[in-house]
C-alpha positions as CSV (number, residue, x, y, z in Angstrom):
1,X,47.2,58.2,-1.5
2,X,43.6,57.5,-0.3
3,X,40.1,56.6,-1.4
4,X,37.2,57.1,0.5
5,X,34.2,55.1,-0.3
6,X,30.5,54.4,1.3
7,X,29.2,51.3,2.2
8,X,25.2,50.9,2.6
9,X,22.8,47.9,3.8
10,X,19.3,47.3,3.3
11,X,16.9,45.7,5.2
12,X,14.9,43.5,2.5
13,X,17.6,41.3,0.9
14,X,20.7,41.4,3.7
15,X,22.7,42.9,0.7
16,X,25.5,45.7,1.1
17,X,26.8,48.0,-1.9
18,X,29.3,50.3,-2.0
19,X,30.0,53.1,-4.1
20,X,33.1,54.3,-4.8
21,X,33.2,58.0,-5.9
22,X,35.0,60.9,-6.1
23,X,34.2,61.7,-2.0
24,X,36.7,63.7,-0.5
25,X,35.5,63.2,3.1
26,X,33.5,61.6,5.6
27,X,30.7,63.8,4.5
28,X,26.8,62.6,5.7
29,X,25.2,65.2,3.2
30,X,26.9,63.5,0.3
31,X,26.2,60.1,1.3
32,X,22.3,61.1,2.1
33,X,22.1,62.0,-1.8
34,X,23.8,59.0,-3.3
35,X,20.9,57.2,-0.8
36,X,18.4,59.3,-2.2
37,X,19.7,58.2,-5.9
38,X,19.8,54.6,-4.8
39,X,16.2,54.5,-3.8
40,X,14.8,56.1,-7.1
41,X,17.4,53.8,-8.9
42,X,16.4,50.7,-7.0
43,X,13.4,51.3,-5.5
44,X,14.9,50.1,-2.4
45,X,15.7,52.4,0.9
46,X,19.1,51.5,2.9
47,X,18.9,51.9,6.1
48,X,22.4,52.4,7.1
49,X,26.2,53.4,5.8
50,X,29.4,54.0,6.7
51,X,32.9,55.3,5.2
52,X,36.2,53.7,4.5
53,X,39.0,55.2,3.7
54,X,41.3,53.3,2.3
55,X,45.6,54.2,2.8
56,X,47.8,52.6,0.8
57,X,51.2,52.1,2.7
58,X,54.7,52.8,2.0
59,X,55.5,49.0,2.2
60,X,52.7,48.4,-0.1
61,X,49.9,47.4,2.8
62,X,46.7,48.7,2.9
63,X,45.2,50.3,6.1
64,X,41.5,51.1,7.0
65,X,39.6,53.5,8.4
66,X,36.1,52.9,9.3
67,X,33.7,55.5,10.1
68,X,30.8,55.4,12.5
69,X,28.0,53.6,11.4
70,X,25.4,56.4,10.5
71,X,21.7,55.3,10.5
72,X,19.3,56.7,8.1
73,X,16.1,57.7,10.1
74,X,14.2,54.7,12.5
75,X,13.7,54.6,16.4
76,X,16.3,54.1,19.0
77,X,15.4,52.6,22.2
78,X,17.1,51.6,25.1
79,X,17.2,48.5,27.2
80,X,14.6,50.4,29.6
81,X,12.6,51.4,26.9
82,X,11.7,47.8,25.8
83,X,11.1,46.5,29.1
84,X,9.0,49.6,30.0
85,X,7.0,48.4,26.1
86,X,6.5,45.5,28.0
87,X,5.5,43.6,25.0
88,X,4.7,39.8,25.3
89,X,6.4,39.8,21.4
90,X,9.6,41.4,22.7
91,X,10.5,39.2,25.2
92,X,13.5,37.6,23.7
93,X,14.4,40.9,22.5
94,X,14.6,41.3,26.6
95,X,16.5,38.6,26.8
96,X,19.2,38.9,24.3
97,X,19.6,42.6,25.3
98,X,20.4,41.8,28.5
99,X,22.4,38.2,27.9
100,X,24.8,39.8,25.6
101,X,24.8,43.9,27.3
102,X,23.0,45.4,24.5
103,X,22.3,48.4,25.7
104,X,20.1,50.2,22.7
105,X,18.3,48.4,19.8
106,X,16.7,50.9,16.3
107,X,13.9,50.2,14.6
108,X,14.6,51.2,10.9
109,X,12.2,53.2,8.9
110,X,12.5,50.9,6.2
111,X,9.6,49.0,4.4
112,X,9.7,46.6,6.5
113,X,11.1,47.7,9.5
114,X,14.2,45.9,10.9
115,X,15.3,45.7,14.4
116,X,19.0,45.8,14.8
117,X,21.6,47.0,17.5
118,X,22.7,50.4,17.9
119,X,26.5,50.8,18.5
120,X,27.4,53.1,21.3
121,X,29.4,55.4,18.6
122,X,26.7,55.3,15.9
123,X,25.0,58.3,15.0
124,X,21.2,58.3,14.1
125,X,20.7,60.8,11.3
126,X,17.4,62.4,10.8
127,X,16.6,61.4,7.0
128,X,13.4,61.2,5.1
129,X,13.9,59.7,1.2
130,X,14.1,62.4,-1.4
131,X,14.5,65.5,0.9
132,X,17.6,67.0,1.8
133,X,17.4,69.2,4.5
134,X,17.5,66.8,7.5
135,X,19.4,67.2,10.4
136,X,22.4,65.2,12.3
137,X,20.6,64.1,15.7
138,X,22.4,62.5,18.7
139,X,20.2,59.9,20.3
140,X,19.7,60.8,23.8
141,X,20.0,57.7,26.3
């Protein structure tokens, strides 16, 4: 037996919640409206999720399995990109991109916006709050 669950963050407080629902797959459509109902909830816009399913063994352990992590709208840019920005603001950005082989960074389309790595197996999904035709897009790099 199995439960799937989705985990999302947010950019204001540093928090995580998960909801735990009747999902029956690692499905991005679902998880984009439960965002959607968390932001007219909360007020608040995540800017991230992932899945877990979670598999109870035979011998009574539990095993994991984590999804991608799938980020909800921002900007993705590469190392390249930031040097080419060439901002005098960004130049520890530089630095710690390079010092620890960081090889994209996304801005988040949060309220702020938050700067954060971007995993090479994340998935940047096209996602405005409160509309539900958006698109799965691949960053190109």
């Amino acid at each position: 037996m199995s439960e799937i669950s989705v985990h999302f963050s947010f950019p204001k407080t540093f928090r995580a919640d998960e909801v735990v629902g009747n999902l029956t797959s690692f499905d991005v459509e679902e998880a984009k409206e439960i965002a959607n109902s968390m932001i007219s909830q909360w007020e608040d816009q995540p800017f991230s999720f992932h899945f877990v399913r979670r598999y109870l063994k035979s011998n009574g352990n539990q095993s994991l399995e984590v999804s991608p992590t799938y980020f909800l709208g921002g900007h993705v840019r590469t190392l390249e990109d930031v040097c080419c920005d060439n901002k005098p603001d960004e130049q520890i950005l530089v630095a710690n991109m390079r010092a620890r082989d960081y090889r994209r960074v996304i801005t988040t389309q949060t309220q702020p916006p938050a700067l954060f790595v971007f995993p090479d197996d994340a998935v940047l999904v096209e996602w405005q709050p409160d509309e539900t035709d958006c698109e799965l897009a691949i960053p190109k790099f």
